[in-house]
TORKOL-4160 file (C-alpha; in steps of 0.2 Angstrom, whole numbers, padded with zeros to 4 digits, m for minus):
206
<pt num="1" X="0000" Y="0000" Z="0000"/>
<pt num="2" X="0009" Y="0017" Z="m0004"/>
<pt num="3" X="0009" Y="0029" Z="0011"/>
<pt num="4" X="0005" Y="0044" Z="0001"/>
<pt num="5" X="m0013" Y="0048" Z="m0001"/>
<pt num="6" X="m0018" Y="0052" Z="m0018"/>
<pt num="7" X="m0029" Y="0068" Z="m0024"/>
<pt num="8" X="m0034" Y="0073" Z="m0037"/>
<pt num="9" X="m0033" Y="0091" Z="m0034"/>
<pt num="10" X="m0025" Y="0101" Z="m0017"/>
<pt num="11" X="m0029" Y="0118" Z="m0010"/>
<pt num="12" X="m0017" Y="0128" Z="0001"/>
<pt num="13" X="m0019" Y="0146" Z="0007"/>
<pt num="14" X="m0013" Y="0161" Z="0019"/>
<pt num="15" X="0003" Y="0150" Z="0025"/>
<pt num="16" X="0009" Y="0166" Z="0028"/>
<pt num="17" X="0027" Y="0161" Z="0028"/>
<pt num="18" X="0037" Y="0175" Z="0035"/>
<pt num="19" X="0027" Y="0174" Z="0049"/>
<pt num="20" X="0035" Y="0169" Z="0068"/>
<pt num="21" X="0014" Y="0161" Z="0068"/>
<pt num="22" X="0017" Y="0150" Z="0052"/>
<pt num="23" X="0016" Y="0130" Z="0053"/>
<pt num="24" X="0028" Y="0129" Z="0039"/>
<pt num="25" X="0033" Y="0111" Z="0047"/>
<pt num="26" X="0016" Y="0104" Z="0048"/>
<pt num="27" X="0014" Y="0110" Z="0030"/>
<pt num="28" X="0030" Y="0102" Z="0024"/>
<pt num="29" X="0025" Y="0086" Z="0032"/>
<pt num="30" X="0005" Y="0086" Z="0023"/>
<pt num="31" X="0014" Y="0091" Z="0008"/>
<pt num="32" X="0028" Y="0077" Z="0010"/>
<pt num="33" X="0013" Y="0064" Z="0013"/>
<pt num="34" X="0003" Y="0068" Z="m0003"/>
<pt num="35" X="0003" Y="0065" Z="m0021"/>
<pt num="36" X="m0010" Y="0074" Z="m0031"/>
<pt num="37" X="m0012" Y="0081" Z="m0051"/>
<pt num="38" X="m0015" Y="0099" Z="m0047"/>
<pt num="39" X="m0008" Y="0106" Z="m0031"/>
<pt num="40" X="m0016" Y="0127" Z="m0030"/>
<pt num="41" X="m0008" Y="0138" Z="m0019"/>
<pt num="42" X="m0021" Y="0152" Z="m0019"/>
<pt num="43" X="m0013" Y="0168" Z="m0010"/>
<pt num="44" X="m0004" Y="0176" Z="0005"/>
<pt num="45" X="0007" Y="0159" Z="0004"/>
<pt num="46" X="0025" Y="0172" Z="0008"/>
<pt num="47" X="0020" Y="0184" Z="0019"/>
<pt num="48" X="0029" Y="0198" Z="0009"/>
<pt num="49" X="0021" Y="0214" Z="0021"/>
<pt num="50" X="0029" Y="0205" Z="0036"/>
<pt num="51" X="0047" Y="0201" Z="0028"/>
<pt num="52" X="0050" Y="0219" Z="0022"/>
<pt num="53" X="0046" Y="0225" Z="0043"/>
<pt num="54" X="0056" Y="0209" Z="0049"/>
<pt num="55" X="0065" Y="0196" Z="0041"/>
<pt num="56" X="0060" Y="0180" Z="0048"/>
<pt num="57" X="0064" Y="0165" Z="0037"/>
<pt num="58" X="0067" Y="0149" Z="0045"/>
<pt num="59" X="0073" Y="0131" Z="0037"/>
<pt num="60" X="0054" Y="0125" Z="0040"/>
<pt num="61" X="0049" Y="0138" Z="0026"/>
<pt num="62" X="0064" Y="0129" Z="0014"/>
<pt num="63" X="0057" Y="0112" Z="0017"/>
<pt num="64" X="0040" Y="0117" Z="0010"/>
<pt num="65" X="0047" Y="0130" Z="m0005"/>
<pt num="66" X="0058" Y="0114" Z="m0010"/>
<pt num="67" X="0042" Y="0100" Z="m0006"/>
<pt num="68" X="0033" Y="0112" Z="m0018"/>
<pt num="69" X="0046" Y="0114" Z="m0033"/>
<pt num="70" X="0048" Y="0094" Z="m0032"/>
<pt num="71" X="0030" Y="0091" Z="m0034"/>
<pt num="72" X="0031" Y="0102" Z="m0049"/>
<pt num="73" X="0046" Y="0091" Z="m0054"/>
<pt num="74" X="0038" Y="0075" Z="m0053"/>
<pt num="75" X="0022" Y="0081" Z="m0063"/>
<pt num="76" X="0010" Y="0090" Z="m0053"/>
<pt num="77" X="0001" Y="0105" Z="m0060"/>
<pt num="78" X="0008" Y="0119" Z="m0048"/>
<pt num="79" X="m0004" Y="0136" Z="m0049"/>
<pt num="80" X="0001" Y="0151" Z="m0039"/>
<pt num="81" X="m0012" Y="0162" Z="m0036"/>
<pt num="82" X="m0004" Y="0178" Z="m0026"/>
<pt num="83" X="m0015" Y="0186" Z="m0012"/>
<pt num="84" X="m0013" Y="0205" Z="m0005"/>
<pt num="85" X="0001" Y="0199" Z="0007"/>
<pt num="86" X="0010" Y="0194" Z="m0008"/>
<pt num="87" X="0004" Y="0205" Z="m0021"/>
<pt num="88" X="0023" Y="0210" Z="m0026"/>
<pt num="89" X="0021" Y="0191" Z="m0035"/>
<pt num="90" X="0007" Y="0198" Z="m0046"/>
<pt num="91" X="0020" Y="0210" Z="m0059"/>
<pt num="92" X="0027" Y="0192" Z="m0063"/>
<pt num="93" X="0009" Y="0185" Z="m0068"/>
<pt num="94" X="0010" Y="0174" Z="m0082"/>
<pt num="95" X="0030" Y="0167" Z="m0079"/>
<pt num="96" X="0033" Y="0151" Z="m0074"/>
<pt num="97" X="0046" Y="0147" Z="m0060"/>
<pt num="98" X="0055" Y="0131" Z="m0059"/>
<pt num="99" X="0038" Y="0123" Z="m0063"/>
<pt num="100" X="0026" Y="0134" Z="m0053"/>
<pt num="101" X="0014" Y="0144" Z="m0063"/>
<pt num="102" X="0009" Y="0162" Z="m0057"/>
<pt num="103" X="m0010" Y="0166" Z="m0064"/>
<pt num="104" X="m0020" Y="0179" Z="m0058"/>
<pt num="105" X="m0036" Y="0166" Z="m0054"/>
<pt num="106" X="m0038" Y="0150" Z="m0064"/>
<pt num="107" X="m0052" Y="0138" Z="m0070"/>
<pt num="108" X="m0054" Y="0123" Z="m0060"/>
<pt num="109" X="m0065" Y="0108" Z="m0068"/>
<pt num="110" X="m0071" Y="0093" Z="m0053"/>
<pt num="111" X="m0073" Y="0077" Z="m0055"/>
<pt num="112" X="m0093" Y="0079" Z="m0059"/>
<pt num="113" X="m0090" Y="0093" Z="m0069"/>
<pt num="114" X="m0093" Y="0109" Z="m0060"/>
<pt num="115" X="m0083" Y="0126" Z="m0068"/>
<pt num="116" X="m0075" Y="0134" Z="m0051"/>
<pt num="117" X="m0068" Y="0149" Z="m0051"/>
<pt num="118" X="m0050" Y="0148" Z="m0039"/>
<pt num="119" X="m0047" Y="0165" Z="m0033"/>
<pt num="120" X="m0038" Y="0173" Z="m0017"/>
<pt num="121" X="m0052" Y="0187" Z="m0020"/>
<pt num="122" X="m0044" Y="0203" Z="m0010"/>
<pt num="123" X="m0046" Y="0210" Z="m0028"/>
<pt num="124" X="m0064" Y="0210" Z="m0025"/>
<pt num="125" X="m0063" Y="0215" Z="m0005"/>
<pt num="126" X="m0066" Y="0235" Z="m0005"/>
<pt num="127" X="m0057" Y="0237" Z="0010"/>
<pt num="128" X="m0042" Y="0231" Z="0005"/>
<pt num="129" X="m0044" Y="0239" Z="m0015"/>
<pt num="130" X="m0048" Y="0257" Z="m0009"/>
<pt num="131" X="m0042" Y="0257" Z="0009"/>
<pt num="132" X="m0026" Y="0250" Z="0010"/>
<pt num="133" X="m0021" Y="0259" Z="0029"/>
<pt num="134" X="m0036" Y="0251" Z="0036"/>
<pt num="135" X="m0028" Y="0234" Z="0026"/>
<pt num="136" X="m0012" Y="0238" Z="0036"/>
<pt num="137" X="m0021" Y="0241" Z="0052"/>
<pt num="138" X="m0030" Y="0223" Z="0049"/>
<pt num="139" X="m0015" Y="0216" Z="0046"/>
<pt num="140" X="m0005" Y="0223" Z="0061"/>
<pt num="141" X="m0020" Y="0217" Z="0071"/>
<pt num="142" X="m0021" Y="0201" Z="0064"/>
<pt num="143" X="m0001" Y="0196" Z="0067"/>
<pt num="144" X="m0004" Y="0202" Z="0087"/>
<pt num="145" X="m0021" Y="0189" Z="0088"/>
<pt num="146" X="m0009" Y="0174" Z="0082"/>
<pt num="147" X="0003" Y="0177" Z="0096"/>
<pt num="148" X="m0011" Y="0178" Z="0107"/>
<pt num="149" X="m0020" Y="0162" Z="0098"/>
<pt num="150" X="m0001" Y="0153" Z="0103"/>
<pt num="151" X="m0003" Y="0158" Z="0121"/>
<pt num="152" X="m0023" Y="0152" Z="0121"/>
<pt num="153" X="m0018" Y="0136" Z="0113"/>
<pt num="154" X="m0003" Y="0133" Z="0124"/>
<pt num="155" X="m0016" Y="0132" Z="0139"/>
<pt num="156" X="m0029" Y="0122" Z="0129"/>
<pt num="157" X="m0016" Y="0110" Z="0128"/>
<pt num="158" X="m0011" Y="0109" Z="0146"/>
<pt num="159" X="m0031" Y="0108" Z="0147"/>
<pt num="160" X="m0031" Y="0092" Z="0138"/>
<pt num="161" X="m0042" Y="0100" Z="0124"/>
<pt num="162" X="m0037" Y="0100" Z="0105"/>
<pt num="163" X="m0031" Y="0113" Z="0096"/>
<pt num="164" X="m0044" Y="0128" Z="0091"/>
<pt num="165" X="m0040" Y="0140" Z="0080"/>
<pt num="166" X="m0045" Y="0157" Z="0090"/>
<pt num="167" X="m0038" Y="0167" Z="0078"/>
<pt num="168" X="m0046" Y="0161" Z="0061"/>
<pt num="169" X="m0063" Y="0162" Z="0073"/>
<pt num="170" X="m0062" Y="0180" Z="0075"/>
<pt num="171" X="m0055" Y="0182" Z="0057"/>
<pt num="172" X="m0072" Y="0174" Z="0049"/>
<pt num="173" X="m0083" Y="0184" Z="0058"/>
<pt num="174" X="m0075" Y="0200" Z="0053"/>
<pt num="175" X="m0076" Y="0194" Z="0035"/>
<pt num="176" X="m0092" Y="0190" Z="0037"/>
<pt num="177" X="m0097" Y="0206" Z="0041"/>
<pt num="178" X="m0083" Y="0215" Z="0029"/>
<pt num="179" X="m0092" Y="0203" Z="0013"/>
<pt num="180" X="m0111" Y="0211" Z="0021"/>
<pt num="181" X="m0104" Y="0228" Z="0019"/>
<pt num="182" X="m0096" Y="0227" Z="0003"/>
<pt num="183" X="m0107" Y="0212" Z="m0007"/>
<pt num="184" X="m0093" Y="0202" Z="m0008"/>
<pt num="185" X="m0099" Y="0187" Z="m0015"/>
<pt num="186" X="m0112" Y="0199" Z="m0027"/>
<pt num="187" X="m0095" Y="0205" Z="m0036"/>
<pt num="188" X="m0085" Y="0187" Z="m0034"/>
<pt num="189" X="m0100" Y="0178" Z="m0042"/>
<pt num="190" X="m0100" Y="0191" Z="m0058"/>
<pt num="191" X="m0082" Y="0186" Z="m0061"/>
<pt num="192" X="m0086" Y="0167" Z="m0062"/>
<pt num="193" X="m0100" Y="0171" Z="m0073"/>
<pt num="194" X="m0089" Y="0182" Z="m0084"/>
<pt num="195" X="m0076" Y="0169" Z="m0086"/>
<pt num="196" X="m0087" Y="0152" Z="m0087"/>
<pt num="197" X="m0087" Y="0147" Z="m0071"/>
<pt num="198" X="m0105" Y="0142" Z="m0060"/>
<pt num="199" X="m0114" Y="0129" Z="m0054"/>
<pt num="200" X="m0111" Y="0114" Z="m0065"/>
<pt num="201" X="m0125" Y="0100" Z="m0068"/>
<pt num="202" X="m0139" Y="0098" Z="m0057"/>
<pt num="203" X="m0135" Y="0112" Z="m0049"/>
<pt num="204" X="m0144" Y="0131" Z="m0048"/>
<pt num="205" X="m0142" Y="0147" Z="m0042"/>
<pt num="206" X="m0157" Y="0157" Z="m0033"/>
């Protein structure tokens, strides 16, 4: 029996590598135990904002830079799909690096036939398009809630209980209200539809 589980298609966002909070090693280690055709990396996966203030850059973020340039080796479709924290990526849109592929968004076709659109969708986010200080201040904010998410877990552990992400908690209920505000889904939904991709068979939209 192999030991790798096998995919056909593998989604990976907001590592944030340059991050002291990152789990580059746990990421190196999923990556290590996969195989899969497609392998989409869909935004914030270098945390570019954070490595111009402070460069942090430890081995861990090698091992998964090199697990992802030798699954392109071997014959997986790499996409790289930059996100706001690694928007300086976007200038090289369309260049192909040692087998990974920058696109600006892709097409991604299932197994049952549904068109999805694969996006990291700050382009469509108003705060972060026409109010990058507040962006900033988000940021900032968000990289002071994942040193106190370590400290929370770090006690939930001690506790006996599992690991709970506190700080992706608080960060979905901001969005939520952020995607009310700025009808989010209403712009992201008119950009599938302009390039092909919706519901597929069997299924509708109301």
């Amino acid at each position: 029996m192999s030991e790798h589980a096998r995919f056909r298609t593998v989604f990976i966002s907001d590592l944030h590598l340059g991050c002291e909070e990152a789990r580059a090693d746990e990421v190196a280690d999923f990556l290590k135990s996969v195989r899969c055709d497609t392998l989409y990396l869909v935004g914030d996966i270098i945390d570019m904002w954070r490595l111009r203030r402070t460069w942090h850059w430890p081995d861990a973020n090698n091992r998964v830079v090199r697990r992802i340039l030798k699954m392109a080796k071997r014959g997986t479709r790499v996409v790289l799909i930059p996100g706001n924290h690694d928007d300086a990526a976007r200038q090289y849109i369309g260049v192909n690096f040692g087998g990974v592929e920058l696109r600006m968004n892709d097409i991604h076709v299932t197994a049952d036939g549904r068109r999805l659109l694969v996006t990291h969708g700050d382009q469509f986010d108003l705060v972060v398009r026409h109010a990058r200080v507040l962006s900033l201040l988000g940021a900032w904010a968000y990289e002071r809630l994942l040193k106190l998410n370590k400290h929370y877990n770090r006690a939930r552990t001690l506790l006996g209980y599992d690991y709970w992400s506190l700080s992706r908690f608080l960060k979905l209920k901001v969005k939520s209200a952020c995607t009310f505000v700025s009808k989010y889904e209403h712009e992201l939904t008119k950009e599938a539809a302009l390039r092909g991709a919706g519901p597929g068979p069997n299924h509708s939209c109301s």
